[in-house]
N, CA, C and O atoms as a printed pandas DataFrame, in Angstrom:
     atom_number atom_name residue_name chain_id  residue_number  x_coord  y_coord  z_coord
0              1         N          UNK        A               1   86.767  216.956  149.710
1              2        CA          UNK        A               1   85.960  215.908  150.301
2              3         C          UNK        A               1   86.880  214.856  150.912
3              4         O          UNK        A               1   87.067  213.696  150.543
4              5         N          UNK        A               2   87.404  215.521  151.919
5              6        CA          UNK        A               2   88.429  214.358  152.063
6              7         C          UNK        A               2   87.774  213.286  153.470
7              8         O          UNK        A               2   88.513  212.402  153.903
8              9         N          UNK        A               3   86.703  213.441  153.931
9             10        CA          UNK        A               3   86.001  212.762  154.999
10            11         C          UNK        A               3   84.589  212.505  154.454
11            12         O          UNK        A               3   83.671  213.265  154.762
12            13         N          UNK        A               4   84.401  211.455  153.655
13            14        CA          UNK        A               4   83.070  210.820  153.151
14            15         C          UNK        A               4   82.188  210.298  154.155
15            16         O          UNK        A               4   82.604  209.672  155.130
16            17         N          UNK        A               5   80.986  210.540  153.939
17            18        CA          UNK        A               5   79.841  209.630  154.519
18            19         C          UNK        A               5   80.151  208.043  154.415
19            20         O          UNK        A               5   81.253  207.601  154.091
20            21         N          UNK        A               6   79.221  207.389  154.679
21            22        CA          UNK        A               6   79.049  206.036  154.697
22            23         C          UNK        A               6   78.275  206.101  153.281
23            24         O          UNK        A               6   78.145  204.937  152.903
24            25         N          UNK        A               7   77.844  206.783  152.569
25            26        CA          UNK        A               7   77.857  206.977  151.065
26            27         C          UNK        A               7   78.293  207.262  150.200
27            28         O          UNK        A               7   77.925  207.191  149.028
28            29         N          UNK        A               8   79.533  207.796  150.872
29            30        CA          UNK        A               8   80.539  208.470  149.704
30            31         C          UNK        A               8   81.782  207.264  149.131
31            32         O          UNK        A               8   82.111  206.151  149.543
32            33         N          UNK        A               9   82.167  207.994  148.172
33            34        CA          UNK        A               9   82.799  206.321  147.360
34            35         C          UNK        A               9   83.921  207.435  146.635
35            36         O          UNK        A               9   83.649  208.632  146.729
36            37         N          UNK        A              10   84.939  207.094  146.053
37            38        CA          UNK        A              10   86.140  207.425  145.316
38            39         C          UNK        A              10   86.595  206.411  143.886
39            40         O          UNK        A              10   86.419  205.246  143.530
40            41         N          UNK        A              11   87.086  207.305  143.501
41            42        CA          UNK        A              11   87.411  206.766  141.848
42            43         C          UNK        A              11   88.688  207.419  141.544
43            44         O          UNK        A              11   88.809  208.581  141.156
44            45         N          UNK        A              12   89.704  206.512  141.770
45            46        CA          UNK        A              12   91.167  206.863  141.092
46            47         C          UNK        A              12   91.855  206.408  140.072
47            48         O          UNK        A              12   92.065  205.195  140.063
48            49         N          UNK        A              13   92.392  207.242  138.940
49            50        CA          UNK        A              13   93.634  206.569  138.242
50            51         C          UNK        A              13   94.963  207.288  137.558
51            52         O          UNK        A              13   95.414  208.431  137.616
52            53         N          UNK        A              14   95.229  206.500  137.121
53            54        CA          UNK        A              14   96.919  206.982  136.814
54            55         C          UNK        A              14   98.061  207.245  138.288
55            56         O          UNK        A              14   98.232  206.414  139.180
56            57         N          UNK        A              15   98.552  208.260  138.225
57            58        CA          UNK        A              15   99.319  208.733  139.154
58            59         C          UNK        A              15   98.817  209.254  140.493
59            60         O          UNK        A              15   99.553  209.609  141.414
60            61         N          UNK        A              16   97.263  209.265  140.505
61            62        CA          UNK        A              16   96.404  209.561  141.550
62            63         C          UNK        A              16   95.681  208.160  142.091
63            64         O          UNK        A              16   94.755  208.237  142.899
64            65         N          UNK        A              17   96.154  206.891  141.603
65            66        CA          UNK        A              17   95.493  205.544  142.026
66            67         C          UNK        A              17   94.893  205.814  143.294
67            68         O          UNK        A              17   93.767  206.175  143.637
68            69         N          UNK        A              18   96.583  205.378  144.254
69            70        CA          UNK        A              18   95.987  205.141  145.436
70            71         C          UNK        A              18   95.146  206.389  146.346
71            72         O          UNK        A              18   95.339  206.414  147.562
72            73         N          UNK        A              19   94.394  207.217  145.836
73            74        CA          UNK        A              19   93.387  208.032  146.471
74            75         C          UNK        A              19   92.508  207.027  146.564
75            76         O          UNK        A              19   91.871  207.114  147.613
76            77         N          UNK        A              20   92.151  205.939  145.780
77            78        CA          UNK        A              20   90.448  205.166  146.301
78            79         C          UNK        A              20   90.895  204.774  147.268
79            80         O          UNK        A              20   90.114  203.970  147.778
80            81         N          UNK        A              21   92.085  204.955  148.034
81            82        CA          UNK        A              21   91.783  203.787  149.190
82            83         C          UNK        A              21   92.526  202.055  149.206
83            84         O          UNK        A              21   92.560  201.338  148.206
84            85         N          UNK        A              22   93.135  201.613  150.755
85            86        CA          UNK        A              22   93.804  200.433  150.054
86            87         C          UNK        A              22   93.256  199.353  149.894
87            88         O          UNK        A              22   93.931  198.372  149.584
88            89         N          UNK        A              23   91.691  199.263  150.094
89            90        CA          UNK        A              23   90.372  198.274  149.517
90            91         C          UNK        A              23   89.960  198.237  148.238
91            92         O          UNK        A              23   89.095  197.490  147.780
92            93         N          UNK        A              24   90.633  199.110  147.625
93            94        CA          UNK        A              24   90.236  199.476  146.177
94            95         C          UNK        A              24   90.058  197.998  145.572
95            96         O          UNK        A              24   90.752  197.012  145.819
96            97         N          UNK        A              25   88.754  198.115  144.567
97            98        CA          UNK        A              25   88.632  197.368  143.447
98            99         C          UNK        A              25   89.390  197.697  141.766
99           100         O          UNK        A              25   89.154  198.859  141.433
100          101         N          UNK        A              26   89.898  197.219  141.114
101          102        CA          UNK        A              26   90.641  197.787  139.789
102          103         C          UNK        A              26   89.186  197.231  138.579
103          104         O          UNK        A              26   88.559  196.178  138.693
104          105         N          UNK        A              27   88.989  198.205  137.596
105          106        CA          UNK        A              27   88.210  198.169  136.747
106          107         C          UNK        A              27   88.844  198.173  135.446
107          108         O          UNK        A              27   89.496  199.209  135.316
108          109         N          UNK        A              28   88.891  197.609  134.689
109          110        CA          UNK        A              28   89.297  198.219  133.250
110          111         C          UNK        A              28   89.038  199.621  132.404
111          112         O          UNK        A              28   87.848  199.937  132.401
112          113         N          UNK        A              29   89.375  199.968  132.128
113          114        CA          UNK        A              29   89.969  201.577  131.777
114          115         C          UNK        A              29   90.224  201.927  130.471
115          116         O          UNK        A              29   91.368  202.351  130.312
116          117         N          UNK        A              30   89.428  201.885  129.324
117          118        CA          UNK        A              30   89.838  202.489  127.921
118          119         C          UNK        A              30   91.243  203.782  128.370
119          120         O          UNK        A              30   92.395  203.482  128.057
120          121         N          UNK        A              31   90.972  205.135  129.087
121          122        CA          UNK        A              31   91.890  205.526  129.386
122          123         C          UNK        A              31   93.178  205.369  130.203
123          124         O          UNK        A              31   94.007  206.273  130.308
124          125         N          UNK        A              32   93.253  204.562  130.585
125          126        CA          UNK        A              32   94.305  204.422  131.292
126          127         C          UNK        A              32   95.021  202.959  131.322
127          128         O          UNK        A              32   94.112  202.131  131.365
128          129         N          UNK        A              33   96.176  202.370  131.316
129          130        CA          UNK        A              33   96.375  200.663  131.264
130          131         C          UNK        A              33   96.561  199.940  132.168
131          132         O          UNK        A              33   96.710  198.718  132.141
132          133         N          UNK        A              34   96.567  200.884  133.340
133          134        CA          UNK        A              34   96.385  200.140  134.806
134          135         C          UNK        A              34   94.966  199.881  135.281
135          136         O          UNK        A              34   94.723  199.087  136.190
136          137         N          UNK        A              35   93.886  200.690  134.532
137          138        CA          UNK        A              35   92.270  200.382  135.293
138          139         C          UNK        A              35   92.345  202.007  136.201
139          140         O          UNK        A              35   93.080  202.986  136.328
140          141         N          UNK        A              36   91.062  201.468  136.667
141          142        CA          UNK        A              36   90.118  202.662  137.693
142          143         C          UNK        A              36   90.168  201.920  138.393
143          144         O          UNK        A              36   89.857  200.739  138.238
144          145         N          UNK        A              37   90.891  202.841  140.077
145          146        CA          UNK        A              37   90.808  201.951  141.302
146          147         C          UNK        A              37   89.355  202.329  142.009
147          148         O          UNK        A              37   89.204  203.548  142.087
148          149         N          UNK        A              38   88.438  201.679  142.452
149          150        CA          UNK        A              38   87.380  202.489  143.307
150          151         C          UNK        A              38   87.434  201.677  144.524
151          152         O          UNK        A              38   87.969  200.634  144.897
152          153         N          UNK        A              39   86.512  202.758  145.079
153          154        CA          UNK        A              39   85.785  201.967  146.558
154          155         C          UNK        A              39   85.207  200.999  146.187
155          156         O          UNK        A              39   84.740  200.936  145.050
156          157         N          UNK        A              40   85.079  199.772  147.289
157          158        CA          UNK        A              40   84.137  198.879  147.180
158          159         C          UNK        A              40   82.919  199.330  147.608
159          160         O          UNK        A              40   82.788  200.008  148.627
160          161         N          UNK        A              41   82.296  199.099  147.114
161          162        CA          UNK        A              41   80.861  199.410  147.246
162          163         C          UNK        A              41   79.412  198.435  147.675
163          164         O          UNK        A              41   79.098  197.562  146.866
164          165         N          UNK        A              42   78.678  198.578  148.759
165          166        CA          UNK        A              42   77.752  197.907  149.482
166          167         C          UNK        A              42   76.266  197.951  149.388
167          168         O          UNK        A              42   75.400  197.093  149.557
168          169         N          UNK        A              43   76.235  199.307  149.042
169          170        CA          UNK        A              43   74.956  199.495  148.838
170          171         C          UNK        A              43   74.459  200.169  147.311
171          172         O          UNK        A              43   75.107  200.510  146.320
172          173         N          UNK        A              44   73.357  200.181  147.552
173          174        CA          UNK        A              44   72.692  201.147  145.744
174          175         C          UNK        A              44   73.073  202.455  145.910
175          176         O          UNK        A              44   73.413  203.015  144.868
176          177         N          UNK        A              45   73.133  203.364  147.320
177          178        CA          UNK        A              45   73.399  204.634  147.387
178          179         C          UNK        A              45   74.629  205.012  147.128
179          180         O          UNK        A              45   74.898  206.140  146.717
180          181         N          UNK        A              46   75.721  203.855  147.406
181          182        CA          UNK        A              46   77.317  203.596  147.195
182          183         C          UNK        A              46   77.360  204.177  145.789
183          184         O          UNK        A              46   77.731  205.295  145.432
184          185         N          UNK        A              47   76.663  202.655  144.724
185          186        CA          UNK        A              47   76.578  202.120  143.463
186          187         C          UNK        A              47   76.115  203.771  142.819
187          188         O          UNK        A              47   77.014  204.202  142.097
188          189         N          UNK        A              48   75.121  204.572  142.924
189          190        CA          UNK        A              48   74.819  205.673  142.469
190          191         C          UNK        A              48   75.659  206.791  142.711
191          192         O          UNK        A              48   75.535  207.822  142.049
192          193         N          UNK        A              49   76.349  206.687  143.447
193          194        CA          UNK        A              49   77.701  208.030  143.637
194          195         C          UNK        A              49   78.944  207.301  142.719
195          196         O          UNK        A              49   79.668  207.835  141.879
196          197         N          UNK        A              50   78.930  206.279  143.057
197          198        CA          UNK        A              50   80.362  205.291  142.343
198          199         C          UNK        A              50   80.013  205.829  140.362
199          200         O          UNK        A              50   80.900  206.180  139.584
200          201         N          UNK        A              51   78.607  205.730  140.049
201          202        CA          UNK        A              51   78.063  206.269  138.673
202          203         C          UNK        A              51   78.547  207.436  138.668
203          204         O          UNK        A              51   79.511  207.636  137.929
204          205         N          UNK        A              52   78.206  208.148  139.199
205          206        CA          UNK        A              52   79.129  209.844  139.388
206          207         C          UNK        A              52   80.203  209.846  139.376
207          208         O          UNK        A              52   80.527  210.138  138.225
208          209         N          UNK        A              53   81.226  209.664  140.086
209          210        CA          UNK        A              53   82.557  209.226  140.123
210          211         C          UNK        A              53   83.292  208.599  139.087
211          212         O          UNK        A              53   84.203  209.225  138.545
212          213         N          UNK        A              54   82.940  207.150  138.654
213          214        CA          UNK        A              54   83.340  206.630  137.396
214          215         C          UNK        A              54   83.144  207.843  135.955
215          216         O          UNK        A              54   84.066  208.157  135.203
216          217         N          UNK        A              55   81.898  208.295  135.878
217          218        CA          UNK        A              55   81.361  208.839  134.559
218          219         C          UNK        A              55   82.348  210.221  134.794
219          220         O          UNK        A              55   82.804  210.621  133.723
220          221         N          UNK        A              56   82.719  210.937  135.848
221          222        CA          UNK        A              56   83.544  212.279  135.851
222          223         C          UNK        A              56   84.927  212.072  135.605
223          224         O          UNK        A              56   85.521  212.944  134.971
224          225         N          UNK        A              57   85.548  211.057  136.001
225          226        CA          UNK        A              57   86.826  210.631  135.792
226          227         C          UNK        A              57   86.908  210.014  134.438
227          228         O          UNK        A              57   88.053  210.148  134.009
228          229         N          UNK        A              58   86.287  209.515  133.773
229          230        CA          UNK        A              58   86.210  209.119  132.482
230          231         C          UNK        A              58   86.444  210.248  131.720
231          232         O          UNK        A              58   87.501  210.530  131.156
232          233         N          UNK        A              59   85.206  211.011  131.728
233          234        CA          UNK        A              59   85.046  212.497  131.008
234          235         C          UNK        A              59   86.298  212.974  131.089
235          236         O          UNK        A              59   86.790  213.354  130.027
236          237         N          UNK        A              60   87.151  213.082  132.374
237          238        CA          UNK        A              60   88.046  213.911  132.372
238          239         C          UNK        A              60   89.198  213.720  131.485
239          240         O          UNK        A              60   89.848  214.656  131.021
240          241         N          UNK        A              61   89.448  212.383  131.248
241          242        CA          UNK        A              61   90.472  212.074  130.719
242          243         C          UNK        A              61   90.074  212.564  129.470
243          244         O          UNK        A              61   90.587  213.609  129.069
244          245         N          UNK        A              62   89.264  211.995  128.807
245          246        CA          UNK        A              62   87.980  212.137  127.125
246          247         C          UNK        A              62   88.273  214.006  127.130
247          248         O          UNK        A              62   89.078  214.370  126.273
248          249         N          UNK        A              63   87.973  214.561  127.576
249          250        CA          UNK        A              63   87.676  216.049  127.220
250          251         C          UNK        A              63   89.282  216.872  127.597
251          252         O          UNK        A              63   89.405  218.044  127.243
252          253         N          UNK        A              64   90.335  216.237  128.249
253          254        CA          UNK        A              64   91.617  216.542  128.662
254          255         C          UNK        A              64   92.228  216.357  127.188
255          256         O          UNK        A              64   92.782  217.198  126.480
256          257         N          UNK        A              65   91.982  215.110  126.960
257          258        CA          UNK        A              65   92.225  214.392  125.455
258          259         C          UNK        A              65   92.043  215.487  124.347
259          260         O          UNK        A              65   92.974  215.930  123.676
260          261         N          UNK        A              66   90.911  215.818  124.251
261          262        CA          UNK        A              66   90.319  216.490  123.217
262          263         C          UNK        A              66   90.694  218.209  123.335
263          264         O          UNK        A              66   90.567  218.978  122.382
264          265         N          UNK        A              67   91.086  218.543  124.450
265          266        CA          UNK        A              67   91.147  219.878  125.021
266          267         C          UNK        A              67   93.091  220.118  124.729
267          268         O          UNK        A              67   93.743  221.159  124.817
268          269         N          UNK        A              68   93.498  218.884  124.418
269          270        CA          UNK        A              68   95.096  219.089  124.756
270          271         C          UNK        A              68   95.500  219.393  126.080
271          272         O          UNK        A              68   96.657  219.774  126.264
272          273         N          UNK        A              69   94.607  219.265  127.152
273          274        CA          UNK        A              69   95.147  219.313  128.541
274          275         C          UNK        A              69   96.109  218.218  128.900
275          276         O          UNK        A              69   95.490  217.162  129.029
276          277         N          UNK        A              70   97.770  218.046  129.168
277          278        CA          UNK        A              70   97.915  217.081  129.884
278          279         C          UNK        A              70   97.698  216.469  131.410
279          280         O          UNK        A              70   97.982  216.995  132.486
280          281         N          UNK        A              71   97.055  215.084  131.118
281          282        CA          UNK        A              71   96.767  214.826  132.474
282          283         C          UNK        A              71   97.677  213.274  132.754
283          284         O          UNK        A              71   98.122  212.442  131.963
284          285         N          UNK        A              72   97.689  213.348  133.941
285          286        CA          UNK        A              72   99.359  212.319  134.438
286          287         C          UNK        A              72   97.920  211.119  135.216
287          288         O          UNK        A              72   97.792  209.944  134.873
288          289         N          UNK        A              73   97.004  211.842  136.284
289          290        CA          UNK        A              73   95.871  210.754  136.764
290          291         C          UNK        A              73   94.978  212.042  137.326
291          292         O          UNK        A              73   95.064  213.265  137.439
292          293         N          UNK        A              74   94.202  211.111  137.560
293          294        CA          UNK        A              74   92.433  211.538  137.936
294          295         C          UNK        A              74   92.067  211.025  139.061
295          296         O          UNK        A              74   92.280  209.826  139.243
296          297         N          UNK        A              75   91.073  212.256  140.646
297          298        CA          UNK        A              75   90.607  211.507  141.610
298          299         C          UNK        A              75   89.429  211.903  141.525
299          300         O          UNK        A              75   89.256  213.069  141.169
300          301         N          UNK        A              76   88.203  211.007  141.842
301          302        CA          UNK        A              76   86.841  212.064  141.687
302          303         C          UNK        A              76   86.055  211.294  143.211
303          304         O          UNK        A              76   85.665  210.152  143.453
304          305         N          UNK        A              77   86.074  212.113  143.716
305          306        CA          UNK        A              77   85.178  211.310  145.366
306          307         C          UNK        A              77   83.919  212.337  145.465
307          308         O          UNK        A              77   83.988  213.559  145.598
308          309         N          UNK        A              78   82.494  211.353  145.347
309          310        CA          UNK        A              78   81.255  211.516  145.085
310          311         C          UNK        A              78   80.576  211.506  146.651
311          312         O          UNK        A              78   81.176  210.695  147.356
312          313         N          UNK        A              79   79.627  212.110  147.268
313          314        CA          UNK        A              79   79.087  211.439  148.071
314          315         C          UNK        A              79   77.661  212.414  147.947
315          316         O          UNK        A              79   77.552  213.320  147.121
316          317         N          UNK        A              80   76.645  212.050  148.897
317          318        CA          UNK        A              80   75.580  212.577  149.149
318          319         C          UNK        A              80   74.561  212.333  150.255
319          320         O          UNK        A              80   74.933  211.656  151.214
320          321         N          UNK        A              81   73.668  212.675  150.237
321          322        CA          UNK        A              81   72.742  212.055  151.235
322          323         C          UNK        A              81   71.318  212.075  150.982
323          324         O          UNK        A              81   70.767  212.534  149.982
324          325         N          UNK        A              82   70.688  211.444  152.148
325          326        CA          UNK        A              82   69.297  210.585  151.551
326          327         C          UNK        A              82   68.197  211.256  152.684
327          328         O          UNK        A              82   68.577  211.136  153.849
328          329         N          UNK        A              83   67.021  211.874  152.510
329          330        CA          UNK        A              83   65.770  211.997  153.267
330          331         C          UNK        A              83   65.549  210.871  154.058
331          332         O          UNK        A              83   66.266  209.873  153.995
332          333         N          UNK        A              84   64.492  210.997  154.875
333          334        CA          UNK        A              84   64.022  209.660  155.288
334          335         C          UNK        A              84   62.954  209.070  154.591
335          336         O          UNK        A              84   62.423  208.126  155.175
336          337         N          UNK        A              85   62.464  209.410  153.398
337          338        CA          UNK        A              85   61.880  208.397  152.872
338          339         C          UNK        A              85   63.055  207.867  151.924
339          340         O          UNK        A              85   62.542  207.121  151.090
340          341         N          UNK        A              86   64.545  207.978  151.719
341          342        CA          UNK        A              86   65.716  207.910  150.989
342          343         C          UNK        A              86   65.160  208.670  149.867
343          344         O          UNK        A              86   64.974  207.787  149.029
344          345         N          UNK        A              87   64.927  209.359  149.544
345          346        CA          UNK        A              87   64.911  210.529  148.211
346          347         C          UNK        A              87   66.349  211.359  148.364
347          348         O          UNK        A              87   66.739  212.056  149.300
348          349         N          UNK        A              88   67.108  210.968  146.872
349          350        CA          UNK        A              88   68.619  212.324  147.107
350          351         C          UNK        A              88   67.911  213.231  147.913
351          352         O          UNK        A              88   66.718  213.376  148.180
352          353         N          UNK        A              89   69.321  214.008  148.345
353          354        CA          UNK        A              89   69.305  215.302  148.976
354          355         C          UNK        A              89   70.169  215.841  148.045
355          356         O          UNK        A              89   70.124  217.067  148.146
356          357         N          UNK        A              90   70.900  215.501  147.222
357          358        CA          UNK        A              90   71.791  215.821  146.096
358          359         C          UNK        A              90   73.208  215.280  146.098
359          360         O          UNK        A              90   73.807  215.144  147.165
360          361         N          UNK        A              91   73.761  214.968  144.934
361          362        CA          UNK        A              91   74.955  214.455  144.829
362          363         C          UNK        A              91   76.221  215.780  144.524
363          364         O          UNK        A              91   76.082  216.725  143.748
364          365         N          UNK        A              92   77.248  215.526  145.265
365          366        CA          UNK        A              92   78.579  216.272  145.327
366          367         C          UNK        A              92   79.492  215.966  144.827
367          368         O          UNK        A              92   79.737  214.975  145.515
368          369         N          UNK        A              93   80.654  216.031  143.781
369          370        CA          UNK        A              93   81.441  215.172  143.954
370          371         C          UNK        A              93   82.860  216.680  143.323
371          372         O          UNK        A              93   82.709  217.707  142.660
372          373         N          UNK        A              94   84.122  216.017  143.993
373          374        CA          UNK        A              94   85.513  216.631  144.037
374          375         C          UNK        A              94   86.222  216.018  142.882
375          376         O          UNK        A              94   85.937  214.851  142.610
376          377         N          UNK        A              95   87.186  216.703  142.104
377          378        CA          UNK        A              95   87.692  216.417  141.259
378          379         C          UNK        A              95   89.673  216.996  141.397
379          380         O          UNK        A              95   90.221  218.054  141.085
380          381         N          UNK        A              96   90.095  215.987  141.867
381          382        CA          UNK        A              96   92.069  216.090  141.432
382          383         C          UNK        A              96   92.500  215.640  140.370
383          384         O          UNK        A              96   92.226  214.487  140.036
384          385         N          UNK        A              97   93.436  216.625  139.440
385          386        CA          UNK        A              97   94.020  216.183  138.079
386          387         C          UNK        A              97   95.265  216.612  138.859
387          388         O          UNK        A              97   95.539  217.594  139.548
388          389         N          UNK        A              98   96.023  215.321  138.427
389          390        CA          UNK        A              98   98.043  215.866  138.422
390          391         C          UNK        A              98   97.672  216.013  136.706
391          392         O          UNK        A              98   96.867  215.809  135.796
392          393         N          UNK        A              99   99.079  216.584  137.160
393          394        CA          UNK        A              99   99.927  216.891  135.353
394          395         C          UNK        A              99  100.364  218.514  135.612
395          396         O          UNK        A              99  100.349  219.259  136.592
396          397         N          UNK        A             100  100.674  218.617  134.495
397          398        CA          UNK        A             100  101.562  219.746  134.086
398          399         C          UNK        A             100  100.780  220.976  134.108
399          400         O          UNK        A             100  101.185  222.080  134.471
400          401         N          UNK        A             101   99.504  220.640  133.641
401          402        CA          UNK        A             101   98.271  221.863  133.098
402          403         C          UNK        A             101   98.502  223.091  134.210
403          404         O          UNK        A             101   98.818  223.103  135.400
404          405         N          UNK        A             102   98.211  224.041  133.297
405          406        CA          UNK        A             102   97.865  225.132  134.695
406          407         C          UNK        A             102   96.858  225.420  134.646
407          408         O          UNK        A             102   96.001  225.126  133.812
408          409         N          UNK        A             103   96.766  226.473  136.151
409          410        CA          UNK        A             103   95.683  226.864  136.608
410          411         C          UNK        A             103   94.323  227.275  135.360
411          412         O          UNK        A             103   93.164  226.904  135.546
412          413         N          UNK        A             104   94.596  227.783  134.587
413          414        CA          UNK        A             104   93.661  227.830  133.702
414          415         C          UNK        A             104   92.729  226.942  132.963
415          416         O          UNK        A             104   91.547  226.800  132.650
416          417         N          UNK        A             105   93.914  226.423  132.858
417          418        CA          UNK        A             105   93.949  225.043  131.454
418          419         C          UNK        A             105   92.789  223.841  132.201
419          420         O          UNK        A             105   91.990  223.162  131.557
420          421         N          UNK        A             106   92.971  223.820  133.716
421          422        CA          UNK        A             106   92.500  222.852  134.617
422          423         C          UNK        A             106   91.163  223.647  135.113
423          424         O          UNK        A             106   90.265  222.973  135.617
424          425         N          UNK        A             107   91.018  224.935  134.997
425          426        CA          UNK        A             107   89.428  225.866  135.180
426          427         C          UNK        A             107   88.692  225.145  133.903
427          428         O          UNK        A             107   87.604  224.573  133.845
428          429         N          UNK        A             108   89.744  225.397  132.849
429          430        CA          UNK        A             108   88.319  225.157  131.628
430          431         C          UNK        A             108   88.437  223.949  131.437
431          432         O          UNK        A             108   87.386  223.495  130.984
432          433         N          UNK        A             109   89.602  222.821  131.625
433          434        CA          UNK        A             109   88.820  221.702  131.810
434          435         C          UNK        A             109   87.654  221.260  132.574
435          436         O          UNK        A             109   86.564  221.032  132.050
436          437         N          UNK        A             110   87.951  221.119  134.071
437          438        CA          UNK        A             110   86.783  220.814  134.720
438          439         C          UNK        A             110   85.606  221.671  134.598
439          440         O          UNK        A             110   84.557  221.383  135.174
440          441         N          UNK        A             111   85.715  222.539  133.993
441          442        CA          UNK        A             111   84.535  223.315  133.511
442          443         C          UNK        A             111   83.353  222.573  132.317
443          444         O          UNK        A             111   82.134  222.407  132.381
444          445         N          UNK        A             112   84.474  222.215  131.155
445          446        CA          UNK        A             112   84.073  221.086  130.181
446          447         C          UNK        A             112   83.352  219.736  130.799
447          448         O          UNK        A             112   82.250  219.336  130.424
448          449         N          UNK        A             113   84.040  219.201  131.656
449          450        CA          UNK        A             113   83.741  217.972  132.228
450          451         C          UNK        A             113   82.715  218.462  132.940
451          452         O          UNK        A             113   82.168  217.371  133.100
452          453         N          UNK        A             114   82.180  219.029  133.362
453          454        CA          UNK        A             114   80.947  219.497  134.864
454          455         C          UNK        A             114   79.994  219.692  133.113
455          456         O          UNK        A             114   78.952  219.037  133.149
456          457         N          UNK        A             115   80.094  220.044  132.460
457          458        CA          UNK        A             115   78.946  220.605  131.151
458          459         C          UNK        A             115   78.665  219.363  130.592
459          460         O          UNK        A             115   77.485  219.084  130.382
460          461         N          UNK        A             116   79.771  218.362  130.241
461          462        CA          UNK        A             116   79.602  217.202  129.390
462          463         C          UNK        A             116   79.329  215.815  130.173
463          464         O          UNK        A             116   78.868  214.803  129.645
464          465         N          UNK        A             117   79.732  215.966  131.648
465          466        CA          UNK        A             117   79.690  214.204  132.196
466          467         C          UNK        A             117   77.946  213.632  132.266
467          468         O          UNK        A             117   77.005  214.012  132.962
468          469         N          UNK        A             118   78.046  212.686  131.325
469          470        CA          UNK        A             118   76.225  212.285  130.953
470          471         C          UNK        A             118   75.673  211.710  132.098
471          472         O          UNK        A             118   74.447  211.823  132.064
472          473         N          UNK        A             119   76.100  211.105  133.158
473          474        CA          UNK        A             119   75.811  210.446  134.698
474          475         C          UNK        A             119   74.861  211.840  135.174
475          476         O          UNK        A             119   73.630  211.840  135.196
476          477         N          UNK        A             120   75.689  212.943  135.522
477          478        CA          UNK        A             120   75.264  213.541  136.045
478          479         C          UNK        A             120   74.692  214.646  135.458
479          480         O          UNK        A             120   74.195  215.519  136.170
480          481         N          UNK        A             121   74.692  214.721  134.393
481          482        CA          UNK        A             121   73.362  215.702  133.045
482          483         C          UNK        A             121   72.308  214.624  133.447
483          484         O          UNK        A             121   71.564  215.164  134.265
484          485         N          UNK        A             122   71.975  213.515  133.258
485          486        CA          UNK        A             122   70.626  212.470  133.497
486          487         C          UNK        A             122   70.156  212.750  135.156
487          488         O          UNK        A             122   68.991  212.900  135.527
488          489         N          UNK        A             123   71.372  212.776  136.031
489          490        CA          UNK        A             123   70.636  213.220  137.342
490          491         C          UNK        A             123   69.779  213.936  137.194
491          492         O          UNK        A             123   68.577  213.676  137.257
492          493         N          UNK        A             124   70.627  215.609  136.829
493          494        CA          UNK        A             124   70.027  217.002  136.960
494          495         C          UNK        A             124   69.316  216.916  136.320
495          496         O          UNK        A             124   68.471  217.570  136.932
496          497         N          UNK        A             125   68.731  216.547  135.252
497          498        CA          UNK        A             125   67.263  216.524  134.554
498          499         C          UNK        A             125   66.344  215.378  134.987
499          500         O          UNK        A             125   65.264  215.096  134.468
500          501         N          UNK        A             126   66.911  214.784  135.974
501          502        CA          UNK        A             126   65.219  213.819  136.746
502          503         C          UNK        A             126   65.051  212.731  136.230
503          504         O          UNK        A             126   63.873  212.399  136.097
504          505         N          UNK        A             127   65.962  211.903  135.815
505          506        CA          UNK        A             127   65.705  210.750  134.160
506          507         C          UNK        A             127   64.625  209.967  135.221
507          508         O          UNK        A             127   64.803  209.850  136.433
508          509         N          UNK        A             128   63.437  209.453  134.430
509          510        CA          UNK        A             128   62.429  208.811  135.559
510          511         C          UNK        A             128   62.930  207.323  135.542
511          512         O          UNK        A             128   64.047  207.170  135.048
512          513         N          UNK        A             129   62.523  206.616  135.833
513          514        CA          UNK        A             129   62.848  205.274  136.331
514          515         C          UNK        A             129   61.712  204.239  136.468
515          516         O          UNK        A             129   61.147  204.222  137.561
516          517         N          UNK        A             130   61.323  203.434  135.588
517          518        CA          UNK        A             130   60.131  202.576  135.931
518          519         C          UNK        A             130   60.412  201.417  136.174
519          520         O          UNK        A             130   61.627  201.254  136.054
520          521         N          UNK        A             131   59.571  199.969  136.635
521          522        CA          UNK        A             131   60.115  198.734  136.200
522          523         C          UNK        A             131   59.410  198.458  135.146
523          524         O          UNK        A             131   58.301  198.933  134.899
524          525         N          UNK        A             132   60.189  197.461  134.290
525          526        CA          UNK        A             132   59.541  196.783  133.457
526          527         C          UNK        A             132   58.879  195.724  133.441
527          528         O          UNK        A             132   59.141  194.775  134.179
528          529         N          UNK        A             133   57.914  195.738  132.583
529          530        CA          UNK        A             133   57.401  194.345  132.293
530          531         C          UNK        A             133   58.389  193.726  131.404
531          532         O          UNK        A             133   59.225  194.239  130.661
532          533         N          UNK        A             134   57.981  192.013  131.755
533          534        CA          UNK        A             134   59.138  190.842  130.249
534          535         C          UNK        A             134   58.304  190.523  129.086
535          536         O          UNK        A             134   58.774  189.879  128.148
């Protein structure tokens, strides 16, 4: 995904930072001590891929962790598109790990991470959305 929509957004860290881009915003980062660099983001359609993005790069590190995969940094660039009444058309998103891992090691990771990232398990099952009353 290396040519995003005007919806598509990026999420970098570690040794893969500067993939968000040199507008990047820095986030704080349980995994990492530099932060998550992302796109800035403008709109809700941004903000809902940036959810994808953040929650896959998280996972990755979390299940790399747990898997004994070493990972050095993480890029995850989300995008999608919208009907004209804006209803998804579905969300996409790409995943780069540096490190040492091989080819395998990096199949059944991102394999783990695509089964476990909760952002996008709540997509694929439709989570409904109401407003509330106070």
């Amino acid at each position: 995904m290396s040519e995003l929509s005007a919806f598509g957004v990026r999420a970098a860290a570690g040794t893969l930072a500067d993939r968000a881009g040199e507008q990047a915003l820095v986030l704080p980062h349980v995994w990492t001590p530099t932060g998550v660099r992302v796109t800035p983001v403008g709109n809700g359609a941004q903000l809902l891929h940036l959810s994808v993005a953040v929650c896959v790069l998280n996972d990755t590190y979390r299940e790399a962790e747990q898997l004994g995969v070493p990972v050095s940094g993480v890029a995850v660039a989300a995008d999608g598109g919208f009907d004209d009444d804006w209803a998804s058309t579905g969300i996409g998103y790409v995943v780069e790990v540096d490190g040492p891992a091989t080819g395998a090691d990096l199949t059944r990771l991102l394999a783990a991470v695509d089964e476990k990232a909760e952002i996008p398990r709540a997509l694929r099952a439709g989570a409904e959305v109401s407003r509330r009353h106070r």
